[in-house]
C-alpha positions as a Markdown table, in Angstrom:
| # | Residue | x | y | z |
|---|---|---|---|---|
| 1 | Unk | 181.1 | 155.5 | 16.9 |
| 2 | Unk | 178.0 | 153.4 | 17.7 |
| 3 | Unk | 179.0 | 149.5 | 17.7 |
| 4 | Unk | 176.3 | 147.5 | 15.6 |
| 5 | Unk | 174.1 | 145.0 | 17.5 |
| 6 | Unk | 175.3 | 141.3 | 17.1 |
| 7 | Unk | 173.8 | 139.6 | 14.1 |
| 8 | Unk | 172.2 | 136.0 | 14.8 |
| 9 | Unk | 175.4 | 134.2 | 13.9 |
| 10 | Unk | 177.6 | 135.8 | 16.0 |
| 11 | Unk | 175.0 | 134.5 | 18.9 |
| 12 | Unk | 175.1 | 131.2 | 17.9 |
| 13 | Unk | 178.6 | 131.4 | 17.6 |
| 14 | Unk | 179.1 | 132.4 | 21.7 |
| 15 | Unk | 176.8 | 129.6 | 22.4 |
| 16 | Unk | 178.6 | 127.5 | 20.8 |
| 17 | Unk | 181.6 | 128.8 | 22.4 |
| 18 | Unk | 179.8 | 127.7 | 26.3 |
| 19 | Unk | 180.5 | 123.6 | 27.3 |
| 20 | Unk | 177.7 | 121.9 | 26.9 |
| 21 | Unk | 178.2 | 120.3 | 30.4 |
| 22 | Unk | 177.7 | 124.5 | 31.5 |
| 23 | Unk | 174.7 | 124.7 | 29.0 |
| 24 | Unk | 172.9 | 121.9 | 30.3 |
| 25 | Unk | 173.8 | 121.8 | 33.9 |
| 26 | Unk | 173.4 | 126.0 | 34.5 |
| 27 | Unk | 171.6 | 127.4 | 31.7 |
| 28 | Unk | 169.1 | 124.7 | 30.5 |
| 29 | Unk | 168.0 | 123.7 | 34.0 |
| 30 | Unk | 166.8 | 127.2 | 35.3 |
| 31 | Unk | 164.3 | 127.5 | 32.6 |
| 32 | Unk | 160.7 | 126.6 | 32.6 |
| 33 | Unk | 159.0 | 124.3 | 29.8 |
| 34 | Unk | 158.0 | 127.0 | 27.1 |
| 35 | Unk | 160.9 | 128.5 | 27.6 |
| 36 | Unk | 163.3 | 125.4 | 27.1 |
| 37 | Unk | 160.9 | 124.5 | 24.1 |
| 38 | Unk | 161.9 | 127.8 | 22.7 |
| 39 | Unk | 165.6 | 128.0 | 23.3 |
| 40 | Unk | 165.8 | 124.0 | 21.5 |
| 41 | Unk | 164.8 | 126.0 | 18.4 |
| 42 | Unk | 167.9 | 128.4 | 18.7 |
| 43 | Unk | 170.5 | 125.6 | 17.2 |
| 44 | Unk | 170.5 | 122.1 | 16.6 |
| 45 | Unk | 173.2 | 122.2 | 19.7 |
| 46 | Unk | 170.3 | 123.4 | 21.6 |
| 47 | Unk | 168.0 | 121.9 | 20.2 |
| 48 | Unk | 170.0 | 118.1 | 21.2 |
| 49 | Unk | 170.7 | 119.4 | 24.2 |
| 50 | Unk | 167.2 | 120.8 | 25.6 |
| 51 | Unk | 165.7 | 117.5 | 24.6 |
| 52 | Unk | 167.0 | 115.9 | 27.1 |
| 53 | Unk | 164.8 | 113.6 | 29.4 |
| 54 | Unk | 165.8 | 114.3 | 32.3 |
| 55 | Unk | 165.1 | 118.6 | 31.9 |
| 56 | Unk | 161.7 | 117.3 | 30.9 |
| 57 | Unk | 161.1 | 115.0 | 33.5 |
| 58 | Unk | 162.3 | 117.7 | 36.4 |
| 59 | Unk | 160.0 | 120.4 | 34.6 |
| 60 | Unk | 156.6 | 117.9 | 34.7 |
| 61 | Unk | 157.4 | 117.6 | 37.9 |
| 62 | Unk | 157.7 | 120.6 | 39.3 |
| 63 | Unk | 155.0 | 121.8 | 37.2 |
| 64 | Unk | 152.7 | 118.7 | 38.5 |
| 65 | Unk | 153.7 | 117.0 | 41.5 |
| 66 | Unk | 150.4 | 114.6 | 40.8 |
| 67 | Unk | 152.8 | 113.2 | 37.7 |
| 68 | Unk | 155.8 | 112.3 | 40.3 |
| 69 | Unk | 154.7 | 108.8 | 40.9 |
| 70 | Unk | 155.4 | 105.2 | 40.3 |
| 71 | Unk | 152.5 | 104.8 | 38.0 |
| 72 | Unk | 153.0 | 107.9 | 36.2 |
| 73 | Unk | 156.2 | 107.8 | 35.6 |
| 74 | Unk | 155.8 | 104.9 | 33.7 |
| 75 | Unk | 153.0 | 106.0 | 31.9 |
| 76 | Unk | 154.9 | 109.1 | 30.8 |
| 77 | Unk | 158.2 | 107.5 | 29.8 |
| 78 | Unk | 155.7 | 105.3 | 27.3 |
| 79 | Unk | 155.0 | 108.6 | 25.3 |
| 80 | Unk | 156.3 | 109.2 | 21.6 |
| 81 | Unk | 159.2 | 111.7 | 23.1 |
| 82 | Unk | 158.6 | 110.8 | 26.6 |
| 83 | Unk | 157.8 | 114.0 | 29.6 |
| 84 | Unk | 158.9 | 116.4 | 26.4 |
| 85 | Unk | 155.2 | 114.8 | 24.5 |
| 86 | Unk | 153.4 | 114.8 | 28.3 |
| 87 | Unk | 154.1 | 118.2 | 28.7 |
| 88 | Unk | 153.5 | 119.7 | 24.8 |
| 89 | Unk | 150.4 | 117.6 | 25.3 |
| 90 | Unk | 149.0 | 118.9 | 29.1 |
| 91 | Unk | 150.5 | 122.6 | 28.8 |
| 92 | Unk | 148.6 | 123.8 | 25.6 |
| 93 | Unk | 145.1 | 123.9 | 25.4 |
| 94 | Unk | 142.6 | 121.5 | 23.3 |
| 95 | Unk | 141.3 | 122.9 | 20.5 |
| 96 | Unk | 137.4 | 123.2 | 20.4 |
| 97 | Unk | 136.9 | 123.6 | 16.6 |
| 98 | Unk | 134.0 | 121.1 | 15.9 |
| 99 | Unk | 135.5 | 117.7 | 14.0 |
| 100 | Unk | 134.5 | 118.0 | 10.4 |
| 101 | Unk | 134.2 | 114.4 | 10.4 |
| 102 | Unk | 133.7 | 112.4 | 13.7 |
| 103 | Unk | 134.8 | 109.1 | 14.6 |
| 104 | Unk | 133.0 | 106.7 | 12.1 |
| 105 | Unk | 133.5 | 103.9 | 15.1 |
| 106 | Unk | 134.7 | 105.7 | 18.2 |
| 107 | Unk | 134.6 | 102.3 | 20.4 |
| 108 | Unk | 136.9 | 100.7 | 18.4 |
| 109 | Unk | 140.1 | 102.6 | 20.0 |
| 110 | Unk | 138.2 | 103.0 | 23.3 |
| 111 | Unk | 140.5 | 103.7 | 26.2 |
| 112 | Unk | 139.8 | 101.4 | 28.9 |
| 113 | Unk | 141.2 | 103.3 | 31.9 |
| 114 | Unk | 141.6 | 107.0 | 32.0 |
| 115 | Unk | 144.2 | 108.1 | 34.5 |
| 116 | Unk | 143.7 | 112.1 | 36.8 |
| 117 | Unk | 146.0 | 113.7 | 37.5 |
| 118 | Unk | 145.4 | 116.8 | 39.9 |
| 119 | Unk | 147.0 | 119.5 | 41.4 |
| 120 | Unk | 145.2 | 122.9 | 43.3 |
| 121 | Unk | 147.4 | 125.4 | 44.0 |
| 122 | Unk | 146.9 | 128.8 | 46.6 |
| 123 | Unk | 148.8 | 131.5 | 46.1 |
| 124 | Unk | 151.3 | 129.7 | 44.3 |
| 125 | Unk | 151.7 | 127.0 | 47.2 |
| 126 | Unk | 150.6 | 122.9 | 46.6 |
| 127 | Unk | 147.5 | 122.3 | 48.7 |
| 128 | Unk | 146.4 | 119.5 | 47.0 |
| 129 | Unk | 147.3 | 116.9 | 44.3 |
| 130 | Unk | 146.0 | 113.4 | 43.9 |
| 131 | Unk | 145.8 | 111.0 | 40.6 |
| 132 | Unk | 142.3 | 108.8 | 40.1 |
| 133 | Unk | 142.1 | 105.7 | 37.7 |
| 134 | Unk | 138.9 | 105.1 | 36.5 |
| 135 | Unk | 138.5 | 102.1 | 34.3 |
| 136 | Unk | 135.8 | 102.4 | 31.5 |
| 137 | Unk | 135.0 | 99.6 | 30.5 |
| 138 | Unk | 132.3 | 98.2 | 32.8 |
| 139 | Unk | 128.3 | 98.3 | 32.0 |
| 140 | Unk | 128.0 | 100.9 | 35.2 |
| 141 | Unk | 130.8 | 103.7 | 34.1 |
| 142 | Unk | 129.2 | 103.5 | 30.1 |
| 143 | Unk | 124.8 | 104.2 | 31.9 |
| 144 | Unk | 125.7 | 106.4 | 34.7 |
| 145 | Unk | 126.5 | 109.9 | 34.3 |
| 146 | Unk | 130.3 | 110.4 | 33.9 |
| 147 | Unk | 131.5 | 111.8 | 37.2 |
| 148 | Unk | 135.7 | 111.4 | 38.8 |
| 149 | Unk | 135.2 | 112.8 | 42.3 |
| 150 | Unk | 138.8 | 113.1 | 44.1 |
| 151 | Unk | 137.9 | 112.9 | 47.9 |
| 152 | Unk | 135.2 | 110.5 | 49.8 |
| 153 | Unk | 132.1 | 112.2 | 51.6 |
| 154 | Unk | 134.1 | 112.4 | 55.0 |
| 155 | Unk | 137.3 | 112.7 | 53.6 |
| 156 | Unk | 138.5 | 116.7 | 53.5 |
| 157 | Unk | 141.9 | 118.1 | 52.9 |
| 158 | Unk | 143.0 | 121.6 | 55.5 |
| 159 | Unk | 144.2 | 124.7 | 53.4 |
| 160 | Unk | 145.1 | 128.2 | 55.1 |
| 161 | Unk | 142.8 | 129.8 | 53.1 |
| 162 | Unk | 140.5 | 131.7 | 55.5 |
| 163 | Unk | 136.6 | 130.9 | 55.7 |
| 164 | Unk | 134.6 | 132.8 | 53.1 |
| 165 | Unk | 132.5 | 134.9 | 55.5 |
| 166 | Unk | 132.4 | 138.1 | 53.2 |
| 167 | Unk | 132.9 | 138.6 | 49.5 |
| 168 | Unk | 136.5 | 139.9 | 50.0 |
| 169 | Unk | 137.8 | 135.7 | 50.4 |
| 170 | Unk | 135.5 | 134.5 | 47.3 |
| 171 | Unk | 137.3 | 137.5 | 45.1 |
| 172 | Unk | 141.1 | 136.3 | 46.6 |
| 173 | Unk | 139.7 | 132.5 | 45.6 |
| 174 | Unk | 139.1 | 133.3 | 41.7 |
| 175 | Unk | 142.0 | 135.3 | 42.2 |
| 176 | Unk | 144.8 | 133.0 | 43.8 |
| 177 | Unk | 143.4 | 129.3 | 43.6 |
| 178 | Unk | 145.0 | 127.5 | 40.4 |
| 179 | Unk | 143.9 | 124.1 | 39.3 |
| 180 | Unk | 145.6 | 121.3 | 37.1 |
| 181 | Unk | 143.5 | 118.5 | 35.9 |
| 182 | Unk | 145.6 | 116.6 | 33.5 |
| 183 | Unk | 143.6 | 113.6 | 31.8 |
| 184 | Unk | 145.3 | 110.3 | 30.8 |
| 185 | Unk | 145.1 | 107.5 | 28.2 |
| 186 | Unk | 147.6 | 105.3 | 29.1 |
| 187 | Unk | 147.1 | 102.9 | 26.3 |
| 188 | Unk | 147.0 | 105.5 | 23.3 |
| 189 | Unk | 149.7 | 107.4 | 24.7 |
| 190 | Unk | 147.7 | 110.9 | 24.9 |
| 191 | Unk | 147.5 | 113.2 | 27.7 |
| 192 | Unk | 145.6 | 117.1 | 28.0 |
| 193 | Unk | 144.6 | 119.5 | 30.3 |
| 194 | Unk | 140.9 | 120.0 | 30.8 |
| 195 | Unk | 141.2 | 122.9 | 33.5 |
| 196 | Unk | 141.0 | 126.6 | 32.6 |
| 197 | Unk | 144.1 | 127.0 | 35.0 |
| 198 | Unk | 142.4 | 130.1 | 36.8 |
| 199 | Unk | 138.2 | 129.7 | 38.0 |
| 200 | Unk | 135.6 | 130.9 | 35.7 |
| 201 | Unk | 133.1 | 131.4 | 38.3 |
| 202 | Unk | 132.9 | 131.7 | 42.2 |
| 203 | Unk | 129.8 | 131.0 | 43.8 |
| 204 | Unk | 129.0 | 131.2 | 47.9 |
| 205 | Unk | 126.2 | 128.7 | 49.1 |
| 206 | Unk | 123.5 | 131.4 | 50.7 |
| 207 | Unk | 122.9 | 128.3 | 53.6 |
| 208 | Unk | 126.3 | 126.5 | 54.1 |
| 209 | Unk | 128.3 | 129.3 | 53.2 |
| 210 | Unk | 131.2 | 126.8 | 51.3 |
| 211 | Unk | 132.9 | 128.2 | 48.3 |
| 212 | Unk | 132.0 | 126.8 | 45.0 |
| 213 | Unk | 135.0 | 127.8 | 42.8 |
| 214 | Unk | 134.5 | 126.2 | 38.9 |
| 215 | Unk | 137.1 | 125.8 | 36.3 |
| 216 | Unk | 135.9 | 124.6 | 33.1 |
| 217 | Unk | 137.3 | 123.6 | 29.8 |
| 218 | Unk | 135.0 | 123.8 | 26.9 |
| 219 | Unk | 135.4 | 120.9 | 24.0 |
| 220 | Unk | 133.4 | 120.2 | 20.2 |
| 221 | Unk | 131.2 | 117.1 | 20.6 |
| 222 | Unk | 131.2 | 116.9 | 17.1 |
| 223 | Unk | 127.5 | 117.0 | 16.5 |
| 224 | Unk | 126.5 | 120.1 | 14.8 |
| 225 | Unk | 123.4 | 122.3 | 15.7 |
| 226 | Unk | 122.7 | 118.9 | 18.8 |
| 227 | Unk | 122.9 | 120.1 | 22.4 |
| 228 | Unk | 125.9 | 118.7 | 22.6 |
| 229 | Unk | 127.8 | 120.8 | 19.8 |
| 230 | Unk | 129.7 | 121.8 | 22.2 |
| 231 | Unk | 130.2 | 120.0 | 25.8 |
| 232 | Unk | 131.7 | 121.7 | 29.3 |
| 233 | Unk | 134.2 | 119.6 | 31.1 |
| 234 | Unk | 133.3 | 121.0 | 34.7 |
| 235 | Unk | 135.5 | 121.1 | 37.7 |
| 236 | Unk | 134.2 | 121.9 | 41.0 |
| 237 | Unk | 136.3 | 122.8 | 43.9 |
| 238 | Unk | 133.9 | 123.2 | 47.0 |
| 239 | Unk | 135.7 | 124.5 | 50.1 |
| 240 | Unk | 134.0 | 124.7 | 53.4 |
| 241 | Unk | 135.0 | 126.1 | 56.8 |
| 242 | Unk | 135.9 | 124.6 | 60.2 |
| 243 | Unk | 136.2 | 124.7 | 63.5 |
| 244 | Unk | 139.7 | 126.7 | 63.5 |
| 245 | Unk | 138.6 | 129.1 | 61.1 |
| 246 | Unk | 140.0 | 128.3 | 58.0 |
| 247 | Unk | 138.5 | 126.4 | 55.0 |
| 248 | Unk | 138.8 | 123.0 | 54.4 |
| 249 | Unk | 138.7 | 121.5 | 50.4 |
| 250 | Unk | 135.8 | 118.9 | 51.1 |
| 251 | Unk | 134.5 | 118.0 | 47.3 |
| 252 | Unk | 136.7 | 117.6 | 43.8 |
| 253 | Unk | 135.1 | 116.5 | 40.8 |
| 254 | Unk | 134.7 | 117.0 | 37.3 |
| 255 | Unk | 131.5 | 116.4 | 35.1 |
| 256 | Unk | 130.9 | 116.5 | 31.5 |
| 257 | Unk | 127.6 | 118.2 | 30.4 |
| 258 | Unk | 126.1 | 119.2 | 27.2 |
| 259 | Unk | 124.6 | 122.8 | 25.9 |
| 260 | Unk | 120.8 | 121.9 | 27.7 |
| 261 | Unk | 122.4 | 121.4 | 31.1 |
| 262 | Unk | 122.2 | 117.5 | 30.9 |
| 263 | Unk | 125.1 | 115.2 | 32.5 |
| 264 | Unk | 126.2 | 113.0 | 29.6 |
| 265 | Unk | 127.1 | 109.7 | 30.6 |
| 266 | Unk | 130.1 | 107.4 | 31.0 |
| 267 | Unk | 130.2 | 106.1 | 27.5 |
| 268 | Unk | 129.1 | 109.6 | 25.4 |
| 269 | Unk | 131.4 | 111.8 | 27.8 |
| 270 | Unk | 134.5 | 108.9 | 26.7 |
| 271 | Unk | 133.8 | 109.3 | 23.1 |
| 272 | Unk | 134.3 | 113.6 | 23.5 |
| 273 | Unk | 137.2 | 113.2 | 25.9 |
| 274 | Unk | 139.1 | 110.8 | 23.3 |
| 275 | Unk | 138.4 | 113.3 | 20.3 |
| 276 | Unk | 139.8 | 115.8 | 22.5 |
| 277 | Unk | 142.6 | 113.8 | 23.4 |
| 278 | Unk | 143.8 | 113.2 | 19.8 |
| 279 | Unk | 142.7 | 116.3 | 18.6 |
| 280 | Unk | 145.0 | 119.2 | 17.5 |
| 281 | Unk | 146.7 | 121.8 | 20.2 |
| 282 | Unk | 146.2 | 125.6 | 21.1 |
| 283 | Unk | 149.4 | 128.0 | 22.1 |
| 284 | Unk | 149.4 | 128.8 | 26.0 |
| 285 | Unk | 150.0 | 132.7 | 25.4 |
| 286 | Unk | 146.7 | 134.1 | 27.8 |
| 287 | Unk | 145.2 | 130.9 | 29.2 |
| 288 | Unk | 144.3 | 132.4 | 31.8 |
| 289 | Unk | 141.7 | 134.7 | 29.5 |
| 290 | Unk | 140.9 | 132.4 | 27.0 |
| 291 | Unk | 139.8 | 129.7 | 29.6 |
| 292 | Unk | 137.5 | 132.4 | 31.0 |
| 293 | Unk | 136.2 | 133.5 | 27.7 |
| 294 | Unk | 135.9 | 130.1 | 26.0 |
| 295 | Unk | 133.4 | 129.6 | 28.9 |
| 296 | Unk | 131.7 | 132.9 | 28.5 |
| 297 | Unk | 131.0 | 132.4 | 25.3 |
| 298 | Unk | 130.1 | 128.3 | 26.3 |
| 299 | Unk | 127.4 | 130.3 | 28.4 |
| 300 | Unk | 125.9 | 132.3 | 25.9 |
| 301 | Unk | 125.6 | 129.8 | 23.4 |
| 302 | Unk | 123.6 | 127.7 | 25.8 |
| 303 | Unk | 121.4 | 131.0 | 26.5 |
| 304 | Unk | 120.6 | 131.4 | 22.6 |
| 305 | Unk | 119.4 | 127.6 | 22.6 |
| 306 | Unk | 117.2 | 127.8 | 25.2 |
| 307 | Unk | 115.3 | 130.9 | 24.5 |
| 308 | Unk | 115.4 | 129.4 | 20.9 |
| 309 | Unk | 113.8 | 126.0 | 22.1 |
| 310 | Unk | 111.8 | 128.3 | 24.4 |
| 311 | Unk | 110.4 | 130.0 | 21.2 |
| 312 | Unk | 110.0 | 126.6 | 19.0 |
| 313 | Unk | 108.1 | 125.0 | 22.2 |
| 314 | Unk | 105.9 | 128.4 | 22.1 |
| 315 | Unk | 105.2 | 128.6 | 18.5 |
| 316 | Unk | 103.8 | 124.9 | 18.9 |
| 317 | Unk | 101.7 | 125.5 | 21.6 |
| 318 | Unk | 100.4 | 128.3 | 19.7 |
| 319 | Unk | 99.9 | 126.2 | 16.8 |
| 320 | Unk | 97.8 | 123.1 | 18.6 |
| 321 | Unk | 95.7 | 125.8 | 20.5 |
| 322 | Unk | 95.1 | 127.0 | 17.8 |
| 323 | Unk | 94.1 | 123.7 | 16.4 |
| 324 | Unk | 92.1 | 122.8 | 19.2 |
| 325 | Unk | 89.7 | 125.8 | 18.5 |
| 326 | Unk | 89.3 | 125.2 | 15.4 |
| 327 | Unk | 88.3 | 121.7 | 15.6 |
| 328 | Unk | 86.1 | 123.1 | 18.7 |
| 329 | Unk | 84.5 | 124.9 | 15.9 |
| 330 | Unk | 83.8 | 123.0 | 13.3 |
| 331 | Unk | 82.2 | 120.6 | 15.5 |
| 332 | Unk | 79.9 | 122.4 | 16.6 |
| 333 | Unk | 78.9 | 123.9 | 13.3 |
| 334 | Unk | 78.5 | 120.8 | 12.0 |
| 335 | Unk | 76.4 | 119.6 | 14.9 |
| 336 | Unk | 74.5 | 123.1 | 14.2 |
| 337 | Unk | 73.6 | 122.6 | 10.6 |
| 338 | Unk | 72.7 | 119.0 | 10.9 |
């Protein structure tokens, strides 16, 4: 006689059965942070138990050694929930549903620092991780095109990533170089992650023959039918050989740019970011993909717009040639039949 599966209760009842000391210290630990977000919805046993903030503080971590600093940690422990908030917040994905009804007074609740937290990863292995603060409050940051660059001109960091001498190392690069690039307000207590995780595109330099590997994360300005309707948050990872062979990350930096190609400045790029920032959450399942398809589609929005500007711009010149020869015209019938 076949044995009936165990109903739900009778689950919850074996957990229940388990220490909580053996929970926490065997189970609970082991798990990664969707995972332990998952299992605290089993019971409210688990659910006290997985909220602990220490298991959220070891899975931020781990997941982004950039966040296991003085500075950070502090910033972190200052959330609603504390790392259990940080990571809900930098995990998911922002949503880029345009904002029905945009900040009446975006200044008002300004950040005036935004912290960076970075972390590039090959093959699964930490070659890089820095965190920036950039403060934005200054005249210069609000006029010059927004721009956070990670590394100085002759600053370069190694990597055992071989040089890209044939199409076979760009292909492993989109394949095996991850990026993190989780963005900070330490002041309204908001964090999110503007990389697509895996590179959209990955382009060789026909001269210098660096690797320009792009992750982008695609966010609603808020303006509908503008150029910036919708805005790219680009991240450029440019990796260049050396001497011994292998490549060297030379240049990290993220830009923000509207849907005519133009680099928005310090103080428009801050009003998009902070929307994003206290804007509503997408699930993780396929981040890979949907990164790479939110920008695909990014791509072809800003194709549509130009050939449609292209055709505007073309119907005018149409239209004041056509002008011209008529005035041409009556001029000089006029002078005729004087």
């Amino acid at each position: 006689m076949q044995m009936a599966p165990p109903s739900f209760d009778q689950n919850t009842a074996r957990i229940s059965a388990v220490h909580p000391d053996i929970i926490e210290t065997h189970i609970l630990t082991r798990l990664d942070g969707p995972t332990l977000a998952s299992a605290s919805c089993v019971s409210s046993q688990l659910h006290s138990l997985a909220s602990d903030e220490s298991l959220w503080t070891t899975i931020c971590h781990s997941t982004w050694p950039s966040t296991n600093t003085p500075r950070l940690r502090h910033v972190i422990s200052s959330f609603p929930y504390g790392p259990r908030s940080f990571f809900s917040d930098s995990f998911t994905n922002p949503d880029q549903t345009p904002a029905s009804t945009p900040s009446s007074s975006p200044s008002l609740n300004r950040p005036s620092e935004i912290i960076s937290a970075v972390d590039v990863y090959y093959k699964n292995k930490l070659i890089f991780s820095k965190v920036v603060e950039t403060e934005t409050a200054s005249g210069w940051f609000n006029c010059s095109p927004f721009r956070v660059d990670l590394l100085d001109q002759k600053d370069s960091v190694p990597t055992r990533i071989s040089h890209p001498d044939n199409e076979d190392t760009c292909r492993e690069l989109a394949e095996d170089l991850t990026l993190s690039w989780i963005l900070i307000d330490p002041i309204g207590r908001r964090a999110m992650n503007l990389s697509s995780y895996k590179p959209v595109t990955v382009q060789r330099h026909w001269l210098s023959g660096e690797a320009h590997v792009r992750f982008s994360s695609v966010l609603s300005g808020g303006d509908r039918g503008s150029s910036s309707e919708f805005v790219q948050c680009g991240i450029v990872v440019t990796c260049g050989g050396s001497q011994g062979g292998e490549m060297h990350v030379r240049e990290v930096n993220l830009q923000v740019e509207d849907m005519d190609g133009t680099n928005l400045n310090g103080k428009e790029s801050l009003v998009i970011l902070q929307r994003g920032l206290e804007g509503k959450r997408r699930n993780v399942k396929g981040r890979e993909d949907e990164g790479k398809r939110k920008y695909e589609d990014y791509v072809e929005k800003k194709r549509e717009r130009k050939e449609k500007k292209l055709r505007t711009e073309g119907a005018l010149d149409m239209l004041c040639v056509a002008f011209g020869v008529f005035t041409f015209f009556s001029s000089g019938l006029y002078l005729l039949w004087r």
